[in-house]
C-alpha positions in Angstrom: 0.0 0.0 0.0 2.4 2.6 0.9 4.6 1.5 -2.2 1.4 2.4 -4.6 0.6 5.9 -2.6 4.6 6.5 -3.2 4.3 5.7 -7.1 1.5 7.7 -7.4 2.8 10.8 -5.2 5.9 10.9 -7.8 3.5 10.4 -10.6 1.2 13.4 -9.6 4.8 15.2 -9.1 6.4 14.8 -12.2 3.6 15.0 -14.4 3.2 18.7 -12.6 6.9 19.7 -14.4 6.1 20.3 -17.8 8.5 21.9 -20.3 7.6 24.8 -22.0 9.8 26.5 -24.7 9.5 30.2 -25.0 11.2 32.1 -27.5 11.8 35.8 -26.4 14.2 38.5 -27.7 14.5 42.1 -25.3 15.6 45.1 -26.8 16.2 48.2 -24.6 16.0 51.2 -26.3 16.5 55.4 -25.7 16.6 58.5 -27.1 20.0 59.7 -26.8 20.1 63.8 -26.5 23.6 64.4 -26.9 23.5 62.2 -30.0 19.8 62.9 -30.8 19.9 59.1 -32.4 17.4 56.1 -31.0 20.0 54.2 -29.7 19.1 50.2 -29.1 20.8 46.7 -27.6 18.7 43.6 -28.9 19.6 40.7 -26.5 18.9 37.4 -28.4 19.1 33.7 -27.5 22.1 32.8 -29.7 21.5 29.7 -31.4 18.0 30.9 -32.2 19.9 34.0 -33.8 22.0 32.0 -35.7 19.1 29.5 -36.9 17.3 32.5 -38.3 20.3 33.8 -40.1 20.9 30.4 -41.7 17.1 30.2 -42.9 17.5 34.0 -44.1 20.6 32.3 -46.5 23.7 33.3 -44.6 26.4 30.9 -44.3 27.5 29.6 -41.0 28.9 32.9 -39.4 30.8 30.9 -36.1 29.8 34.1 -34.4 31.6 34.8 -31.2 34.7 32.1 -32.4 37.9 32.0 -33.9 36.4 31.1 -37.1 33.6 34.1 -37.2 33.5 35.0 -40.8 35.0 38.6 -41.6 31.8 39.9 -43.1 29.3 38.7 -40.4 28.3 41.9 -39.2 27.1 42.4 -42.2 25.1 39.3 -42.6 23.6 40.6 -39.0 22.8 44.2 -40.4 21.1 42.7 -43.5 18.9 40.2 -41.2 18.3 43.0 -38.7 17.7 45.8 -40.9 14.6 42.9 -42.8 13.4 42.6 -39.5 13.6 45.5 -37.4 12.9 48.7 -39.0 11.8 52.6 -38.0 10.6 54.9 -39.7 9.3 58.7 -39.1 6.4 60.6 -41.3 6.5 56.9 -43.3 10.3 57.8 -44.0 12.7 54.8 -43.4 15.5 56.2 -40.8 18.8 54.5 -41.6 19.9 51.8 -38.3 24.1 51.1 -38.3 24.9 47.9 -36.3 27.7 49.3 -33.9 28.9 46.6 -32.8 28.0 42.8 -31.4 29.1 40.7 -28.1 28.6 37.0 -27.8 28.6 35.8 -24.0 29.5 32.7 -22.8 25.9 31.9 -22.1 24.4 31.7 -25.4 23.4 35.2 -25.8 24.3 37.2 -28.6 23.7 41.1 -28.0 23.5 43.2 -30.9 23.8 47.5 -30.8 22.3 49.8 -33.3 22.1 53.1 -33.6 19.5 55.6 -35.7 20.6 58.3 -37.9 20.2 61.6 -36.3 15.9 62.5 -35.5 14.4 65.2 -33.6 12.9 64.9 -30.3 9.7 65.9 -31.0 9.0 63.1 -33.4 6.7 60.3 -33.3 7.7 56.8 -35.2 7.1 53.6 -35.7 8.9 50.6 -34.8 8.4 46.9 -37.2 9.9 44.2 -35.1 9.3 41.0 -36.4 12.7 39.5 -35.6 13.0 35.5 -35.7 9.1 35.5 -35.8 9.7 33.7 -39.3 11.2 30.8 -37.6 9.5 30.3 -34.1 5.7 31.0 -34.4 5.3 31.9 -30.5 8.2 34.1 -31.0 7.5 37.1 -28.4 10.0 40.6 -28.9 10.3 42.6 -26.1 10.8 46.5 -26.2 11.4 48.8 -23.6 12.0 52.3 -24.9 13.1 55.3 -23.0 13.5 58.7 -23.2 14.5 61.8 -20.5 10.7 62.0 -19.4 8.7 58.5 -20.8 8.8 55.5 -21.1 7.4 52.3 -23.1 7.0 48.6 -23.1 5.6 46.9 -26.1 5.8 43.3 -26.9 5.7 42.3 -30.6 4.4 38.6 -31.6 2.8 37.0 -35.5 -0.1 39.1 -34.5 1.5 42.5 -34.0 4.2 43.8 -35.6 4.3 47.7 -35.1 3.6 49.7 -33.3 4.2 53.6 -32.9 6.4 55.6 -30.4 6.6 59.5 -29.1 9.6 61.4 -28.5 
């Protein structure tokens, strides 16, 4: 008897530990002043990065090794830039990828800056980064500026949404 209450106490248990896979990117993002540019760091799981790039047609980049290829920034700009987008008065604004770190712990951090935009503007953001590959994809943006600030989260369903200085 108390062999058949202990089986089923660890089935209850482990049937209560389910595994769920989420598939989030964060980007923090601000209004720089002194540069008057939207400047932004996208964090993104790193293999899910990577599988995204490969289904977009870049070769294998080794990002973050010995054997990165010398033009993989630009294989991320090109990937971003399809992806992530802003524009003001339905203008595109031009992003630069700044630079890139890959940490140790499978995150790949991306930083891009705007070309130069007034204060007093109002845009809007498309973020549909790696939502071609994961269908719960879920992309995270906090925005910031001197005096506001604003959370959005971007999924299949919604894509853009606008922002004011």
């Amino acid at each position: 008897m108390l062999k058949r209450i202990a089986t089923v106490f660890f089935l209850v248990i482990s049937m209560s530990f389910t595994y769920h896979e989420f598939f989030v990117s964060v980007t923090e993002g601000h209004y720089s002043e002194s540069e008057q540019t939207l400047q932004f760091t996208m964090k993104f799981i790193g293999h899910d990065l990577e599988k995204a790039l490969e289904i977009a047609g870049a070769p294998n980049l080794n990002l973050g090794t010995e054997k990165e290829l010398p033009n993989a920034n630009e294989y991320l700009l090109k990937y971003i830039s399809s992806k992530f987008s802003i524009k003001n008065n339905d203008k595109p604004i031009e992003l630069n990828l700044i630079g890139k770190e890959v940490s140790n712990d499978d995150y790949i951090y991306c930083y891009i800056e705007s070309e130069k935009i007034k204060k007093d503007s109002t845009f809007e953001v498309y973020n549909a980064l790696l939502i071609e590959v994961f269908s719960g994809q879920e992309n995270i943006l906090h925005f910031s500026t001197s005096d506001k600030k604003h959370s959005i989260t971007f999924n299949r369903e919604i894509t853009k949404a606008a922002i004011s200085l």
